[in-house]
N, C-alpha and C positions, 0 to 999 in steps of 0.2 A: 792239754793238761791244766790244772785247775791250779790258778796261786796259792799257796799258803796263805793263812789271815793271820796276819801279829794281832794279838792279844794285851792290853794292858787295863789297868785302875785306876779311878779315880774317885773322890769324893763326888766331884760333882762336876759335869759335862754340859756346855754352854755351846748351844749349836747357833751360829749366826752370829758374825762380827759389825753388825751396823751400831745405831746408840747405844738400843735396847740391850743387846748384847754383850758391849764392851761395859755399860755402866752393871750389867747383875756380876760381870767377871771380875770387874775395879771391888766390888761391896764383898765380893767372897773371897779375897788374894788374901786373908788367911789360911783359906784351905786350899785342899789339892784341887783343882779347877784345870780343863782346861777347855778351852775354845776354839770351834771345828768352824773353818769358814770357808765357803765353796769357793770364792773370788780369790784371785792373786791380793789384792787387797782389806783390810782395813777400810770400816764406815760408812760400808750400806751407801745410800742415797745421799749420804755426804762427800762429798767431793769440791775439793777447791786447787786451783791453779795458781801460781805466785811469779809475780817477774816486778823483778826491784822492791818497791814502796807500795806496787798493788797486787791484789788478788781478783781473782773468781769463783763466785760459787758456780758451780758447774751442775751441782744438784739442790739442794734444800737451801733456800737465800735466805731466811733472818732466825735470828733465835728471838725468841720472846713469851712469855708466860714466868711463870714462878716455881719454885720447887729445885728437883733433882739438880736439872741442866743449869741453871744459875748460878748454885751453890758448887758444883764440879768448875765454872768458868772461873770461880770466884777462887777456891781452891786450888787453884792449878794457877790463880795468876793471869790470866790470858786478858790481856787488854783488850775495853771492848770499846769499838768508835763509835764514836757519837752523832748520833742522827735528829740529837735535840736542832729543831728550825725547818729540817729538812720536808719536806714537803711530796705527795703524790699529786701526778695531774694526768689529765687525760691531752691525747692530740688527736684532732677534728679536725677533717677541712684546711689541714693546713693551720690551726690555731692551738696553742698549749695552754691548757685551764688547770689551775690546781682546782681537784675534786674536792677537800675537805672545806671547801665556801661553795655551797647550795648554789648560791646567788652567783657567783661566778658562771658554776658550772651552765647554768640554765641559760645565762644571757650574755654570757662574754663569747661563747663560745660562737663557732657559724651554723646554728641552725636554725631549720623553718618551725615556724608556730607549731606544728605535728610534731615533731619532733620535740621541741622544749616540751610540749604535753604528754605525750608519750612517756620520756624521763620520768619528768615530774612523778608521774604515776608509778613508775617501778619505784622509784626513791622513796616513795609514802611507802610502799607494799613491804620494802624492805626496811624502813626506819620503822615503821609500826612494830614490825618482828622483832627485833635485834634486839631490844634492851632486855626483853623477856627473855633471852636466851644467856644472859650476863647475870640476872638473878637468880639467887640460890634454887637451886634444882626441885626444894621439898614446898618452895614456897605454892600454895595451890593454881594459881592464875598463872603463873609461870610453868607449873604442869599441863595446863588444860593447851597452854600454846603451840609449846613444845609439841605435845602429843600429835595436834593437828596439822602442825607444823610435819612432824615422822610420816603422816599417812598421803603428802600433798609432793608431787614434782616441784620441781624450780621452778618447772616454765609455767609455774601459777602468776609470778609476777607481770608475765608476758600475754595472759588473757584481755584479749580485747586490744592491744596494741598494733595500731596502723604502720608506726612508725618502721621501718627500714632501720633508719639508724639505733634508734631504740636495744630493737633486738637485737642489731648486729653487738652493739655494746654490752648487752646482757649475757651473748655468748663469747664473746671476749671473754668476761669479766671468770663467766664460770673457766675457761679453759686454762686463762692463766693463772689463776690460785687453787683450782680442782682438778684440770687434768680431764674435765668432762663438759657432756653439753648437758643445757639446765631439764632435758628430757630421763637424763639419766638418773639422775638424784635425788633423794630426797629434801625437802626443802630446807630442815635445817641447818643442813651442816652448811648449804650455801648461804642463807640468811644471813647466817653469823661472819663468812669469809667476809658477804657482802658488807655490812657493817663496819666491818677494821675498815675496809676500802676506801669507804664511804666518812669516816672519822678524822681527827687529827692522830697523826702515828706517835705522837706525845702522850697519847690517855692509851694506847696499848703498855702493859708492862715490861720493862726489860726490854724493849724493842730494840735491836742493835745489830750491828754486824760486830762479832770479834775479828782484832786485827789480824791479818794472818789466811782468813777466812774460818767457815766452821771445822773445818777439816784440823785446823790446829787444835782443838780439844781432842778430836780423836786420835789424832796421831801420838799423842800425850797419853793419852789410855792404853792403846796400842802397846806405846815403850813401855809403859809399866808392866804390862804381861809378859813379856817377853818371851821365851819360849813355849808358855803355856800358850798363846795364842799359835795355832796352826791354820797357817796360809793354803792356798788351793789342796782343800781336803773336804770336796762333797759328801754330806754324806747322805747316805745309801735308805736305811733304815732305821726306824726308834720303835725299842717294843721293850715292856712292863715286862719284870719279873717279879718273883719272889719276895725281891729283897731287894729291886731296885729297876735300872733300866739297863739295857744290852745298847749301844749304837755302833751301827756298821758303815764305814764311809772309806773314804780311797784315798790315799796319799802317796805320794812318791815314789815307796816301794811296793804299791799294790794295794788290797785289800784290807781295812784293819775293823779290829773293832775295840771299841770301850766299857769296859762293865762299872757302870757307879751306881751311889746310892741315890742320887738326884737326876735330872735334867731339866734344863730348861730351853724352853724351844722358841730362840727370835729370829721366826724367818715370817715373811709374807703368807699370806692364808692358803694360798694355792698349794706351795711347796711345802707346807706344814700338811696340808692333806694327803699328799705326796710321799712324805719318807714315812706317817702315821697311819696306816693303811687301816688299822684296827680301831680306828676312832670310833668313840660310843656317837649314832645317828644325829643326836643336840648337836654336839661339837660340828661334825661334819657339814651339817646345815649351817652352822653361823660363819663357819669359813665360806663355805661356797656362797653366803649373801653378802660378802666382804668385793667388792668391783675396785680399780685400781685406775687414780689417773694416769693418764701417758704425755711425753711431753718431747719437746725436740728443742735443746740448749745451742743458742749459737755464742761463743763465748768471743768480747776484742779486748785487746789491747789496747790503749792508743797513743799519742804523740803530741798532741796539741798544745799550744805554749798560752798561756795566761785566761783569765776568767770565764764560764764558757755558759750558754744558758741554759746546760743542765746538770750544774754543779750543785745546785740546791734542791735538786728533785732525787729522792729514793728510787721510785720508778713511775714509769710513764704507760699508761694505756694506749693499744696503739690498733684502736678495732677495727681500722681499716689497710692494716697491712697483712704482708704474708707473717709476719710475728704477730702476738696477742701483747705483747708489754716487753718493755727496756726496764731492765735495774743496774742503777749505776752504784757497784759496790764501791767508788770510791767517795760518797758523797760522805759516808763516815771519815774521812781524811780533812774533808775540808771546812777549816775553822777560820778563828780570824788570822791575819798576818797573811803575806804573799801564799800565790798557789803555785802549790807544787805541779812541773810540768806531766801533759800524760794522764792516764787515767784510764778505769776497767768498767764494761759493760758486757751485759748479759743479753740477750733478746729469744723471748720465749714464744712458744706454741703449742699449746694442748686440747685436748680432746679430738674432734672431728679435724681439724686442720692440724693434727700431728699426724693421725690417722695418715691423711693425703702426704704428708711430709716422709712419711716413712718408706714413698716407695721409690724414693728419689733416690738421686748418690751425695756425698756429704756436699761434695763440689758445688752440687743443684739448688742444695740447703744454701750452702753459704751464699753462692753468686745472688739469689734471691733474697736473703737479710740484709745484704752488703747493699743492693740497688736501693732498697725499703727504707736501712736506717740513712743511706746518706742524702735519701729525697726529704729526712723529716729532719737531721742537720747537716745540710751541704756543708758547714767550715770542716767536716771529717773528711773531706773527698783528699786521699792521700797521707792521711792518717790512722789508718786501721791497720796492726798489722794480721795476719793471715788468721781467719775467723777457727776457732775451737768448738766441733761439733759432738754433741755429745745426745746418741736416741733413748732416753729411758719410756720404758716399755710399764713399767712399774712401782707407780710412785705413791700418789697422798691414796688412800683408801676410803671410798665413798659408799655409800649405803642408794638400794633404789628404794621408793615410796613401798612402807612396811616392812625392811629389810632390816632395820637395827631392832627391830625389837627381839631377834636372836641372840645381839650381843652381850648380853650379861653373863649367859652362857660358858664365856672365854674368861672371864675376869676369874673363876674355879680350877684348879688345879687336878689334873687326873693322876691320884696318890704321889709318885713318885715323880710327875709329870710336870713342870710348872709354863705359863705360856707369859711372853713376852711382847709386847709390839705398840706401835700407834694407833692400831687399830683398836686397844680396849679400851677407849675412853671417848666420852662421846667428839670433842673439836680435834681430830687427830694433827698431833704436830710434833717437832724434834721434842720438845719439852716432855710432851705425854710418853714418847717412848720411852724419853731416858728414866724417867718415874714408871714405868712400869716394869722396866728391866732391875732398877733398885728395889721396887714391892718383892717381885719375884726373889732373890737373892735376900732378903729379908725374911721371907716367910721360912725359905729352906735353912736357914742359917736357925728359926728359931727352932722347924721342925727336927734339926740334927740335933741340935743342945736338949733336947726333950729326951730324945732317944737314948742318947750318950750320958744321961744322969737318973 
């Protein structure tokens, strides 16, 4: 026998509780809103773990850029730690080089004449790109770049390179800020990761961890919704009427559905193709040229008592282990005056080597970062407590060579329809989503006040 479907109303229905989601729900809580989230929780790809004085981000590690997510951190109060001094470096052969000095990197480091020339050359390929992709968009010379940049893989940097280590560092570098190998992508959006990498973390804007981790803004969104936000309620179907949209999705007591005058849809491009079966053919294509990195989070703990030597590193490239990179979320903690005991580390893997990661058990995960990280700081041997394993399957959204030229596409609302995500904007990152989920809620807010006068 077939359930009953309860029936209700709304102004406007916000499917998907990650940024995008929560920041169009916060912009519209003077109307009747409510927000359908498949997961038991609250904040998408956000996810943070807390024990004492520290955290882990478990998903999305820094906030930074300008706009929406600033001004909400700003607004809501949420301290954020400070990473002015702090430093990236890479570890080689058993040696730690902060990357943001060339000159280090090339000659402090342990490697052979092949190898420092090999770098060298990716380094030029990628410092030549980078600035072009930080200047204004309309400027022409920085169009002609970009463009060539959209039509070229990653592993353009990697043509002609002998080197071993080389490569192995270039697919490092893509897996753990993309999620992907540099065959996959198009070359910009990697250019530009490459570049922050490659910088002082001082000339990024707003670069920070908030205290708490990033999860503390969302949980803050979250309470403000309060029972407009509904928890594990997939939903099913979104389809155009009349006079608005129908969405049908499942909760607790079975089947339901929603009739409003808006929607807006921030879910990932897969499952937005998914509950929208009827999408006009554009749409459809620039979702499915939407690719997703994947990634394997091993989260610790630790115990250690007084100064350590990698209190002053954000994170650490690490391209010759079973992780691609350590982020030490507590380096925003540590200022001048005694150090506080203890401290929280991340250790990452994406692309090809999540791939392999994902057919393991978490046990196999962990025992294998746990050998890794305490070969690259033995004083942690006895210091770790029990590693936090987290597989996402579905993370930064990357484009392959010719694949974003669909995307403007999405940035267009279908009537009633509005779309949300990271993915509309060309450097996808927590910033972009949260501004696009504020555009979104903006736009219906002014299209309702039109209607209603």
């Amino acid at each position: 026998m077939t359930e009953p479907t309860h029936e209700h109303t709304a102004d406007v229905v916000v499917i998907g509780a990650g940024i995008a989601g929560l920041m169009a729900a916060t912009t519209l809580s003077d109307r009747d809103v409510v927000v359908l989230e498949a997961t038991g929780r609250a904040g998408g790809r956000v996810e943070s773990v807390r024990r004492g004085d520290y955290w882990i981000n478990l998903g999305t590690q820094f906030t930074e850029g300008t706009g929406t997510l600033i001004e909400a951190l700003e607004r809501h109060r949420v301290p954020m730690g400070t990473l002015a001094g702090k430093k990236v470096a890479l570890a080689l052969h058993g040696k730690q080089v902060d990357t943001s000095n060339p000159f280090g990197l090339m000659f402090r480091s342990r490697m052979t004449i092949k190898d420092r020339v090999g770098l060298a050359i990716v380094g030029a390929r990628i410092l030549a790109a980078a600035p072009f992709l930080q200047m204004n968009p309309d400027n022409p010379l920085a169009k002609r770049v970009r463009a060539k940049l959209d039509t070229l893989s990653a592993s353009y940097v990697l043509r002609g390179i002998g080197s071993e280590v080389a490569r192995d560092m270039v697919r490092s570098w893509s897996g753990q800020w993309m999620g992907c190998e540099p065959e996959e992508t198009a070359a910009t959006q990697f250019v530009f990761s490459m570049g922050i990498l490659l910088t002082d973390p001082a000339k990024v804007p707003n670069f920070s961890l908030p205290e708490g981790g990033n999860q503390t803004l969302t949980d803050i969104l979250a309470a403000d919704l309060g029972d407009r936000l509904r928890l594990n309620s997939p939903v099913k179907s979104v389809e155009r009427t009349d006079d608005g949209v129908v969405v049908g999705y499942e909760d607790e007591n079975g089947p339901a559905r929603i009739r409003a005058r808006r929607a807006i849809v921030a879910v990932p491009g897969d499952v937005a193709v998914k509950i929208m079966p009827d999408l006009p053919s554009a749409y459809r294509k620039a979702f499915d040229d939407i690719h997703y990195g994947r990634y394997v989070v091993v989260g610790y703990f630790t115990h250690e008592e007084g100064p350590q030597r990698w209190d002053d590193h954000i994170a650490v490239s690490t391209p010759q282990l079973s992780f691609q990179a350590m982020f030490n979320h507590a380096a925003a903690l540590r200022g001048p005056g005694p150090r506080k005991s203890g401290g929280a580390l991340a250790c990452f893997a994406g692309g090809a080597v999540a791939d392999k990661l994902f057919e393991l058990t978490d046990e196999e995960i962990v025992n294998r970062f746990t050998a890794d990280l305490l070969s690259l700081y033995p004083e942690l041997e006895g210091k770790l407590d029990a590693g936090i394993v987290r597989r996402h399957r579905r993370v930064v959204p990357f484009w392959a060579p010719g694949g974003r030229a669909s995307l403007p596409t999405l940035r267009h609302h279908l009537g009633p329809l509005h779309l949300a995500g990271d993915y509309q904007l060309d450097m996808p990152s927590l910033a972009d989503a949260a501004s696009s989920g504020e555009r979104a809620a903006e736009q219906i807010l002014a299209d309702l006040s039109r209607s209603e006068h």
